[in-house]
MARSE-112042 format. One record per residue: z, x, y of N, C-alpha, C in turn; residue in three letters. Coordinates in steps of 0.05 Angstrom, whole numbers, plus 5000, padded with zeros to 4 digits. Example, Ala and Ser with C-alpha at 12.3 -4.5 7.8 and 13.67 -1.06 7.14 Angstrom:
<nodes>
515652644886515652464910515652644934ALA;514252574955514352734979515752585001SER;
</nodes>
This chain:
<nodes>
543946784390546446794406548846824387UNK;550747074396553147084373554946854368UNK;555646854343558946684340560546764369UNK;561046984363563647064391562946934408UNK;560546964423559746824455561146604448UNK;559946424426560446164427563246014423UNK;564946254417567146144404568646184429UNK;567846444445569346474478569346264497UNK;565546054496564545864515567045684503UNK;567645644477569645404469571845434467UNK;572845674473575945704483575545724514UNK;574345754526574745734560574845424559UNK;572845264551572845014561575644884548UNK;576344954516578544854509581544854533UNK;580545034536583745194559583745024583UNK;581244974598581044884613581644494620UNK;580644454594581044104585584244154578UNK;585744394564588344334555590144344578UNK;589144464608591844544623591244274641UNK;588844134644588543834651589343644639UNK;589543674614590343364589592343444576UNK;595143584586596443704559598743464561UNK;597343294543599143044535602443164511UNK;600743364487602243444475602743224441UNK;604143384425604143334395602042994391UNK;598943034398597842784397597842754363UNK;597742894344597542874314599842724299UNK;601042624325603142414315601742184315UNK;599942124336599741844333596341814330UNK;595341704312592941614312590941524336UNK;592441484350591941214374591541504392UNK;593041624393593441854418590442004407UNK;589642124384588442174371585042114382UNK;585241854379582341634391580541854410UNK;581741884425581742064453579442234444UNK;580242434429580142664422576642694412UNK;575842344403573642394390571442384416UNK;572042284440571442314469571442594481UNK;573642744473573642994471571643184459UNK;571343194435569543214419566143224421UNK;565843004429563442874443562643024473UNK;564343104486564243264517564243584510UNK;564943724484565543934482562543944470UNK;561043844449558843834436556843794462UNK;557443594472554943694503554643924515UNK;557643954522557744224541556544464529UNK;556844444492555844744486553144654483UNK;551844514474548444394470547844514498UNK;548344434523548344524551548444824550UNK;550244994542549745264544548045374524UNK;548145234507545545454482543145324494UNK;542545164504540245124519539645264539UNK;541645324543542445594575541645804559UNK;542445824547542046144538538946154527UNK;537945914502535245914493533545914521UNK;533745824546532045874562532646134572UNK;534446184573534846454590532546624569UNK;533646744544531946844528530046894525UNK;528346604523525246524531524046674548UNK;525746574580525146664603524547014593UNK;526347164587526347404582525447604566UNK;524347334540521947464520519347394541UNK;519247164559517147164574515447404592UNK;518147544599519147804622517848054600UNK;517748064577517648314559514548314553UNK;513848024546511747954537510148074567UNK;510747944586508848104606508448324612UNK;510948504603511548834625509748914591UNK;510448824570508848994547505848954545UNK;504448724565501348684565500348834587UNK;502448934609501749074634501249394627UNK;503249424605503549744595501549714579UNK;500449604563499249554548495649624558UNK;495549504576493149564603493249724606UNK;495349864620495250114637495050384620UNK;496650374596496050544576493550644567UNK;491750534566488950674559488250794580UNK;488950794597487150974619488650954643UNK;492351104646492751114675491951164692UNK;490051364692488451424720486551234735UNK;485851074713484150884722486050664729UNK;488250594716489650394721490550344752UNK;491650624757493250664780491250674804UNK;488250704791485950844821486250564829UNK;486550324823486650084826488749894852UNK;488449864868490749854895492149634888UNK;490949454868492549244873494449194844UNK;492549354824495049424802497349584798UNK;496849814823498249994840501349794859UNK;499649664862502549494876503549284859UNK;502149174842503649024823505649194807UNK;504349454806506449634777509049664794UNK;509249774827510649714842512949524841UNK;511449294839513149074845514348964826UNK;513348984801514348874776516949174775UNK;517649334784519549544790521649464800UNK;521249374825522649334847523948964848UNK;521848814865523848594865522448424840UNK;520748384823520848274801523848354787UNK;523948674774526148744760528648654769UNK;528648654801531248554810532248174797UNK;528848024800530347854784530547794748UNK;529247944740530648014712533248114703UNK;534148204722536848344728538948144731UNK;538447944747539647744754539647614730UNK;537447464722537847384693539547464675UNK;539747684670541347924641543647874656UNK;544647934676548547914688549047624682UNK;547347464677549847204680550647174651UNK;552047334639553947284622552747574601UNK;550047584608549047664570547347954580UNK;546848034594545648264597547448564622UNK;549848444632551348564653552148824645UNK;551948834608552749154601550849324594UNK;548249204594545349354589543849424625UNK;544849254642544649244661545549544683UNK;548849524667550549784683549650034672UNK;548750034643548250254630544750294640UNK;543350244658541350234662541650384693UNK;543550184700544450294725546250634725UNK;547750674706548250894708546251164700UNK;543651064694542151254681539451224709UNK;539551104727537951084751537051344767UNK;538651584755538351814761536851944746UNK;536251914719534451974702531851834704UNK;532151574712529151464707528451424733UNK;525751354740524951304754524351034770UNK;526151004792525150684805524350774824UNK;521850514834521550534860522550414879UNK;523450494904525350334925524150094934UNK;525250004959524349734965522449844982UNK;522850074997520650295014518250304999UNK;519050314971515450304958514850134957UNK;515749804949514849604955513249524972UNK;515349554999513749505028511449665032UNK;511350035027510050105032506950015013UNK;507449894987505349834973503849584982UNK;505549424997504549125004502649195039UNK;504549395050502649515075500049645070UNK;499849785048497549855043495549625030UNK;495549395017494449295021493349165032UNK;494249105053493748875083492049095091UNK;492249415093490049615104487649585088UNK;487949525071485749515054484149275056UNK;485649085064484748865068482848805094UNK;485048945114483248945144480849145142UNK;481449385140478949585137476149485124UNK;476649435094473949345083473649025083UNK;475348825099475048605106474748495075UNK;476648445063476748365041478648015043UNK;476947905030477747495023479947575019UNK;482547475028484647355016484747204989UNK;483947104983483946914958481547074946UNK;480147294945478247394931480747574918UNK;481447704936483547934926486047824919UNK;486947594916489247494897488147384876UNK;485947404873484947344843483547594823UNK;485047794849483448024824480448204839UNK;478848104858477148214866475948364885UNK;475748654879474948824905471548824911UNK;470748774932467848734936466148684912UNK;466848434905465748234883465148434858UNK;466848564853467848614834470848504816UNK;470848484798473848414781475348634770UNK;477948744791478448974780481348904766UNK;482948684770485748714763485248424755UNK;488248344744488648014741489547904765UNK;489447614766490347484786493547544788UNK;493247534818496547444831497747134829UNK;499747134821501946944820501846824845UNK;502846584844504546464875505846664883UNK;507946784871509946954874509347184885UNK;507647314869506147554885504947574912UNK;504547294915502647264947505847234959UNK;507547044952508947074970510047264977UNK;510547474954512247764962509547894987UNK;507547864983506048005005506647895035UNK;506547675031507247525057510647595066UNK;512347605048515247695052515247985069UNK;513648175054513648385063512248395092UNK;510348305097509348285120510548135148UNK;512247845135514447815156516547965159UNK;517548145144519848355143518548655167UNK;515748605168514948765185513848715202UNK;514648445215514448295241511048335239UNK;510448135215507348225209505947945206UNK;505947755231505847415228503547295220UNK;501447565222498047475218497847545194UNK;497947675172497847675144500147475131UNK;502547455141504547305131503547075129UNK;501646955145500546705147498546695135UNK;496646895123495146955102495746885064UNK;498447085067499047085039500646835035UNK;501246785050503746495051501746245041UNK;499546235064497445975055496346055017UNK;495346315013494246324993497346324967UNK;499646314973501746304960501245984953UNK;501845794976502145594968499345454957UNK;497645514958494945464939495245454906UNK;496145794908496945874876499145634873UNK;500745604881503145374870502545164864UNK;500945014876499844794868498744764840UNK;497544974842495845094806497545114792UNK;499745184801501145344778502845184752UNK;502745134731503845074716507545144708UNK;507145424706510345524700510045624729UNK;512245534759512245574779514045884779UNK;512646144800514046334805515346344828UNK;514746124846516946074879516545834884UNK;518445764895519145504901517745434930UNK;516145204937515245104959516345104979UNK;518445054982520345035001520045405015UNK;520345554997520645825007518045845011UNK;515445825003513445835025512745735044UNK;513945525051513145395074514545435098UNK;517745535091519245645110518345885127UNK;516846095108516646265119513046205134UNK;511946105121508845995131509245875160UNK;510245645152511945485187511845655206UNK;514445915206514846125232512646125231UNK;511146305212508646525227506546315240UNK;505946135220504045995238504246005262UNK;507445845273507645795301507546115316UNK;508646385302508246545313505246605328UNK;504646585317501346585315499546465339UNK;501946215343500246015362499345775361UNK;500045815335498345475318501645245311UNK;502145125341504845055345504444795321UNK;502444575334501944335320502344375291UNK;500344615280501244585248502544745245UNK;505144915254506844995241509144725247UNK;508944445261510044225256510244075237UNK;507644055240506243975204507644045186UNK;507744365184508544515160512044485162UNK;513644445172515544415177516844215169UNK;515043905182515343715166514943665139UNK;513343825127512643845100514443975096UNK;516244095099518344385085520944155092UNK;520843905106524243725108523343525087UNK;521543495083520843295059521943325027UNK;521843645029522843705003525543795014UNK;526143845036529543955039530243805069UNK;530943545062531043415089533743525108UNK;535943675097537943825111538344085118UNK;535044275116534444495123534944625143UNK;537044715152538444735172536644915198UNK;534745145191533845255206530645075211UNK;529744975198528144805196528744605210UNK;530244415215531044265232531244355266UNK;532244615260532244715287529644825300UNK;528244975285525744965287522744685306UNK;524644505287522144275293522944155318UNK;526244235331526544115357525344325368UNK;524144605371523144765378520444715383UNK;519544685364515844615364515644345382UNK;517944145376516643945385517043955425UNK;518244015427519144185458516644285465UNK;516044515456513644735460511644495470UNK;510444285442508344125439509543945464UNK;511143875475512243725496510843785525UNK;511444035527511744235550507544225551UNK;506544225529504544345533501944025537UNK;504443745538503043595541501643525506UNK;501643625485500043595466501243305456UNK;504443245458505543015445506942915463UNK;507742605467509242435486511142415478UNK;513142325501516742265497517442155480UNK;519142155454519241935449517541795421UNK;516241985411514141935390515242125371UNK;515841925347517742065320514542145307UNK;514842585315513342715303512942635279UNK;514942645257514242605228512742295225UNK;511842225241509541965228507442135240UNK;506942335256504742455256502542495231UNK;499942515234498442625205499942845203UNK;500342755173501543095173500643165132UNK;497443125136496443095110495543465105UNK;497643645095496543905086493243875077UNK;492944045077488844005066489544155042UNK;488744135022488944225000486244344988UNK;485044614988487044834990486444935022UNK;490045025021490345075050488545285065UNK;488145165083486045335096486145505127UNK;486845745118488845885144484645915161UNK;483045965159480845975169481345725206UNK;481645505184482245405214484745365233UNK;486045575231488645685253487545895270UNK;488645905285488246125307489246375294UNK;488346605296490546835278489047155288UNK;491047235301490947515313492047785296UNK;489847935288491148165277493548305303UNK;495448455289497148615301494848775305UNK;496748945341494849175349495949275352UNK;494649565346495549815328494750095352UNK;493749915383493350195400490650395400UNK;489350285378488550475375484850425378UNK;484350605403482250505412479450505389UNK;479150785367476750725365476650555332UNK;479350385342479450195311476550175298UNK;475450015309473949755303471850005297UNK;470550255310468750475296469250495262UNK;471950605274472950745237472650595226UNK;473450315227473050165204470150045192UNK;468950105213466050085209464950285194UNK;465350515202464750715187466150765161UNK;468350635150468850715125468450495112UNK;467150225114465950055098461550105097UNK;461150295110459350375108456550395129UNK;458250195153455850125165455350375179UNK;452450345190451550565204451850465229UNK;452750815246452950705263450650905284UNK;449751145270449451345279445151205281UNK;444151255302441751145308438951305291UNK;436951135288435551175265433051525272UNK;433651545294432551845316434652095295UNK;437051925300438752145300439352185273UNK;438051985247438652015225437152195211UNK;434352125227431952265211431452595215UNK;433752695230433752945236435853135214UNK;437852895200438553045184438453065156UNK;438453345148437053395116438953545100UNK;437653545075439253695054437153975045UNK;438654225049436454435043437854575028UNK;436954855015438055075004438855275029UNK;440055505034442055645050443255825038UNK;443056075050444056315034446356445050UNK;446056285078447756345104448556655118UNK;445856825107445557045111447357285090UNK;448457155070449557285050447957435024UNK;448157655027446557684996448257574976UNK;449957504963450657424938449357164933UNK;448056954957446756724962444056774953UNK;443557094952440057034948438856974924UNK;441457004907440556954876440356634876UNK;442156594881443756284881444456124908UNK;442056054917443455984950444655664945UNK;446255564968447555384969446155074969UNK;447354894963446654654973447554524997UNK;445854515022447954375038446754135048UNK;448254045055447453715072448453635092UNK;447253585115447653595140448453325147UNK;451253285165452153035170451352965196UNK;451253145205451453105238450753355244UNK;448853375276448153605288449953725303UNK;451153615325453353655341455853535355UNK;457553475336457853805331456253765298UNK;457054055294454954125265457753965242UNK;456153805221458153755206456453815180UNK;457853945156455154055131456853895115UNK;455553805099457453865065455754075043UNK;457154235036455954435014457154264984UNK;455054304967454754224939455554414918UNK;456754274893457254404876458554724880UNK;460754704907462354934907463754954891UNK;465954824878468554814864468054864835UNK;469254884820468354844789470054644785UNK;470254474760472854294753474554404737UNK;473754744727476254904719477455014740UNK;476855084762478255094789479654904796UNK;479354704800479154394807483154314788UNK;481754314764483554264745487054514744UNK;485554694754488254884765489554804797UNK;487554724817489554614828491154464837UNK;490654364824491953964814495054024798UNK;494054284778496054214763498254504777UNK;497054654794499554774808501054574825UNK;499854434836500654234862501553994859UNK;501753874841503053644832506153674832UNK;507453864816510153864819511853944839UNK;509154034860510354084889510353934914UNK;508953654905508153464925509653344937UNK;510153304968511653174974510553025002UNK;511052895015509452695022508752865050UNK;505752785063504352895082506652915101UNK;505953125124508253005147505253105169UNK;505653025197504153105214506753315243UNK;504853525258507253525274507153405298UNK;509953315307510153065339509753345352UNK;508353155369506253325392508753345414UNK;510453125415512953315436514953505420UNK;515653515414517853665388517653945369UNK;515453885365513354025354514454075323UNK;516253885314516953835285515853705270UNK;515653795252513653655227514953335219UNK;514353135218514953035205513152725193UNK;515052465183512752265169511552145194UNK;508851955183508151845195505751635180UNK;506551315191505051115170502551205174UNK;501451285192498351325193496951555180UNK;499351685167498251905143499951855122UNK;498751745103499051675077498751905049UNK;499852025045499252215020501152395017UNK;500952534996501952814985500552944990UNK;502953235003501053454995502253694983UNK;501053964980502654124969501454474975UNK;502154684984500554864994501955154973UNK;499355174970498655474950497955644966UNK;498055874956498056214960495956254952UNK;494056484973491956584953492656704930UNK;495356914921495257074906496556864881UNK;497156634886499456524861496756484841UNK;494456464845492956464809489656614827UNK;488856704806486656774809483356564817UNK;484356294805482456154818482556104850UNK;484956074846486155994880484856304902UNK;484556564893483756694901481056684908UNK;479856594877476556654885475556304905UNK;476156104898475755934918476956044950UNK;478356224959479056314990477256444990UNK;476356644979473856804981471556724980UNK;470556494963468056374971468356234990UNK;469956065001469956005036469756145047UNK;470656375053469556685066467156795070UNK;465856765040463456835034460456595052UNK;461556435045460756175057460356085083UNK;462656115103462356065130461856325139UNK;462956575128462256795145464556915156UNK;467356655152469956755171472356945160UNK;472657085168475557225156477857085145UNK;478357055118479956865112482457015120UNK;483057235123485557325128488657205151UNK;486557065165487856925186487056535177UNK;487156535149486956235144489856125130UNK;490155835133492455835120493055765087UNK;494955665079495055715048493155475047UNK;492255415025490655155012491955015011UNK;492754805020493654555029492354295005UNK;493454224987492354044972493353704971UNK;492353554967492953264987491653084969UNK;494152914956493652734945493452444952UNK;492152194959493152064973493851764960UNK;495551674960496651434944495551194953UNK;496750914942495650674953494750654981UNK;491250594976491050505010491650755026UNK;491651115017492651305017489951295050UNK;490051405070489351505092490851695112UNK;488551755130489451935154488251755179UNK;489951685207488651575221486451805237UNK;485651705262483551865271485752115288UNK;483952395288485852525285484952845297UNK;485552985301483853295315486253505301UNK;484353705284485853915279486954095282UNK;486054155311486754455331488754295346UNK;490654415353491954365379490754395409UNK;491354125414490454095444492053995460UNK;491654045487494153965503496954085504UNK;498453935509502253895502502554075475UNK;501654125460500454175431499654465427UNK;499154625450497454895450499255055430UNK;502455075433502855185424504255235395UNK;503654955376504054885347504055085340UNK;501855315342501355535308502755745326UNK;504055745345505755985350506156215335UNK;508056055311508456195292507356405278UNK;504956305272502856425257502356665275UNK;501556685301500856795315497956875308UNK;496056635302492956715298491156565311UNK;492656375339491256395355490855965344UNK;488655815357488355595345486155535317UNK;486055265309485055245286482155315295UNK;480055485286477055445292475555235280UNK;476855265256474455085232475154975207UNK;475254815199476454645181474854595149UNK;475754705129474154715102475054535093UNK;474154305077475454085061473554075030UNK;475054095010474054074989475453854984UNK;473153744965473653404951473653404919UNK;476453494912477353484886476053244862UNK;475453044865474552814850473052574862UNK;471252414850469952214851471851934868UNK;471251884887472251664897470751374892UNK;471751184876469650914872468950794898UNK;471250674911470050624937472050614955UNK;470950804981472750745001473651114999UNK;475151195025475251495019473851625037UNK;472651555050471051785071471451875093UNK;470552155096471852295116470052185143UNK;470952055167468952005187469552115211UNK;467852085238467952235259467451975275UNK;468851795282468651545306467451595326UNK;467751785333465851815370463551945366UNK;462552065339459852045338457851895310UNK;460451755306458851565284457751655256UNK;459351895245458252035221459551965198UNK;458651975178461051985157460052115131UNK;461452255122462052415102463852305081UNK;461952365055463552215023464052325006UNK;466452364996467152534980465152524950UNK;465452744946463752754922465453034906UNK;465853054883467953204859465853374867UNK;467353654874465153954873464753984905UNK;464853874911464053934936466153984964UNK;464454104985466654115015465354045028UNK;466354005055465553885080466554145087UNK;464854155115465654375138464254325162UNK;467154445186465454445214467954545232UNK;466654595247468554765269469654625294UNK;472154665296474654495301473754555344UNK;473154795348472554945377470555045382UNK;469655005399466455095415466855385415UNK;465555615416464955845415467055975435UNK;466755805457468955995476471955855474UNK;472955765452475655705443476655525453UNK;475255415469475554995473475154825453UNK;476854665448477154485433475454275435UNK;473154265413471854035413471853745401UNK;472453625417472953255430472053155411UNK;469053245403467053075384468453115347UNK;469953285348470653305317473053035314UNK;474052955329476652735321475252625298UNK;477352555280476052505251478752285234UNK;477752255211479752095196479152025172UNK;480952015145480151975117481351625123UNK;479151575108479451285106480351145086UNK;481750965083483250815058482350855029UNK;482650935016482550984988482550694977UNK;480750484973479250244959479750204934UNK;478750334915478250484887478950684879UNK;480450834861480551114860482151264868UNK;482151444858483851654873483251934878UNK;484251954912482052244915483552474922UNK;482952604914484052894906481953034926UNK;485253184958481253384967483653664970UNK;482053834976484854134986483254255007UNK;484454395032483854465059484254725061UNK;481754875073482755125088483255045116UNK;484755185132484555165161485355415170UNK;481955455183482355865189481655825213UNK;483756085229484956055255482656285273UNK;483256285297481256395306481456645314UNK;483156845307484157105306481857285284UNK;481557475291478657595274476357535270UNK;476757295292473257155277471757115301UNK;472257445325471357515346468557605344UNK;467957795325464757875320463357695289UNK;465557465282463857335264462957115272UNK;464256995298463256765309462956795336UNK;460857065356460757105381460656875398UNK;462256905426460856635444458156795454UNK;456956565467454256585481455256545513UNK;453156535520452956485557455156155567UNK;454756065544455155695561457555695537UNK;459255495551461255435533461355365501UNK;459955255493458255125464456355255457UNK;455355515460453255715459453655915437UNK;453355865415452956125395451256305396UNK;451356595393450856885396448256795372UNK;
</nodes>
């Protein structure tokens, strides 16, 4: 700490004792003098008091360096792996956003306000993420959480399906999940991360949030929830440490009313001698607790199908195979294909080892600097725009902008048989934390007929998806109403046709990429329209009838 600081802390306080005590010429008298060594004595505290201020602040903030340089430190040998990671993904997040915000706070009170501004004026150069990435990182884990039904307290200690992929979360970190989740009127996880917040605190040695602030926000949700009695409990426990808690107080004439009304407690009976013994460790298991609903009928499939279960019957499994296929092409007869059959009908394939990873590796690196986040189009409006239930980047190439990009349009050509001329650009789609697509149909139907206007090629027929990289877990493309699912695998595509032969839209393809677990997956899309692909895909007699 400089001389100057210190000599400023002892002219403010001098100034301040002189315009209170200005007795005046005391060096006359000894006696007046006396005083002074009282003086003395109060000035030597006050600064012992601020260099202690400052040695902790310091601490605190070599503490702050020491961490962000063991986090870089991690992540440095292998960002790709670092980041495939969802929950080191939201920590890097958050140690950005409201961690930095209180480091920030730290540095302005007196000693960091000009490294601070000069940080701030250069916010245009570097990169932060908003409080939008925050939220959006803490939402994606609660998806991750519901989808592959992942422990609370498994996954604040680091573990995805008994695996150890990150370090433990802080009190602090659980509570920012829980923060974020009450910020999104989100009372069933808030009551999640909140219980496992105040668990971590108990443990915790050097505390990252204060009790009081988990219990405040634990309290609501509980009672949101339904669980009136112990969000009383918890209430009373939250006036114990702040017995003039002003919303808290108002609160517990609330609960105790409710518990009144519902007969649970009598007139006249001072709640706080109630048991009101927390169980240690808190145990949200025995509360009542309702996921938010999300509308969406074939939830509870998808999620089934992208943690793996089968859903599709053991008749209907044994029918499908993996063969060679030349698909009536001679350039196949040298070299015919690998395909693997997901489903009969509708027909779903995946073909093997299409892509190269020198292909692969070109279009990653055209499409990266063009990424900008998925949009879908509103089916009334018919404008493109965001939507939480599609999560990712994407970015769309030209056949002619490189020559790989050419010969991959042409081996899809070669491949299905269809005129790529009426397909659209390659569509490449990165997808970030907890990155998904909800369940979803690619042709326009309905209200909807007339999306590809533009194009004028008529609707989507058939849908090519190549799968740029290895997904560890989680990532698969599925079909809810007939129970299929498809896994990405580096090299390879999925394919199947979006419309029945006579240009009806078929029902059975609704589909959806499922939460990205582990990893990160890289896939890129043809979507070729049905204009020219009159004598390459004849109808038959019956609606669903190929020639």
């Amino acid at each position: 700490m400089s001389a100057m600081r210190v000599a400023g802390f002892l002219s403010t306080i001098l100034f301040v004792m002189q315009t209170r005590n200005a007795f005046g010429e005391m060096f006359t008298a000894l006696v007046d003098m006396e005083g002074l060594v009282s003086t003395e004595y109060e000035l030597v505290k006050q600064l012992n008091n601020y260099i202690q201020e400052e040695e902790t602040k310091l601490k605190q903030l070599r503490g702050y360096m020491e961490e962000y340089e063991s986090m870089y430190q991690e992540a440095i040998t292998d960002v790709s792996k670092y980041l495939a990671n969802p929950v080191n993904a939201f920590l890097l997040v958050k140690r950005l956003t409201s961690d930095w915000k209180k480091i920030e706070e730290v540095m302005t009170q007196n000693v960091g306000s000009a490294f601070v501004k000069n940080l701030t004026q250069h916010r245009t150069d570097l990169r932060f993420p908003s409080d939008e990435d925050l939220n959006g990182a803490a939402v994606a884990l609660m998806r991750l959480q519901d989808t592959y039904k992942l422990d609370t307290h498994a996954l604040a200690n680091g573990n995805l399906l008994g695996k150890t992929y990150s370090r433990q979360l802080t009190a602090g970190d659980c509570w920012e999940l829980g923060r974020q989740s009450y910020n999104n009127g989100d009372h069933y996880h808030t009551v999640l991360w909140m219980g496992e917040a105040l668990n971590k605190f108990d443990d915790e040695s050097n505390k990252t949030v204060t009790r009081e602030s988990i219990l405040e926000y634990l309290a609501f949700s509980t009672f949101k929830q339904g669980n009136v009695m112990e969000a009383l409990q918890l209430t009373n426990e939250l006036l114990k440490n702040v017995p003039y808690h002003q919303r808290a107080l108002g609160n517990k004439k609330h609960y105790e009313q409710v518990l009144l009304d519902q007969g649970e407690i009598l007139h006249n009976v001072d709640t706080a001698g109630l048991e009101n013994v927390i169980a240690k460790p808190f145990n949200t298991a025995k509360l009542k607790l309702k996921k938010p609903n999300d509308h969406l009928e074939e939830r509870e499939k998808f999620e089934k199908l992208c943690r793996g279960e089968r859903l599709m019957s053991p008749e209907m499994e044994s029918r499908l195979h993996c063969r060679y296929v030349t698909n009536n092409n001679p350039f196949f007869f040298i070299q015919p294909l690998k395909m693997e059959v997901g489903f009969l009908k509708p027909l779903l394939v995946i073909y093997h080892e299409v892509i190269s990873d020198e292909e692969i590796a070109t279009v990653k690196r055209m499409a990266q600097p063009r990424f900008k986040r998925a949009t879908i189009r509103n089916p009334k409006t018919g404008e493109l725009e965001h939507a939480n239930y599609r999560i990712s980047k994407s970015a769309w190439l030209k056949t002619e902008e490189h020559e790989h990009i050419f010969k991959v349009t042409r081996r899809v050509g070669d491949i299905t048989g269809l005129d790529m001329a009426t397909a659209e650009d390659l569509q490449v789609v990165n997808y970030g934390i907890g990155g998904h697509y909800d369940p979803h149909y690619d042709y326009a139907r309905g209200d909807r007929l007339n999306a590809f206007k533009e194009l004028g090629w008529g609707n989507r027929i058939a849908t090519w998806l190549f799968y740029m990289s290895d997904v560890e877990a989680g990532g698969a493309t599925v079909f809810p109403t007939v129970g299929a699912a498809l896994w990405p695998r580096k090299g390879s595509a999925a394919f199947w046709y979006n419309l029945h032969p006579n240009g009806d839209g078929n029902e059975l393809t609704r589909h959806a990429a499922c939460p990205v677990l582990t990893g990160s997956k890289w896939v890129s899309n043809k979507w070729i329209h049905e204009h020219n692909q009159e004598f390459r895909r004849p109808c038959g007699l019956k609606s669903d009838a190929e020639m």
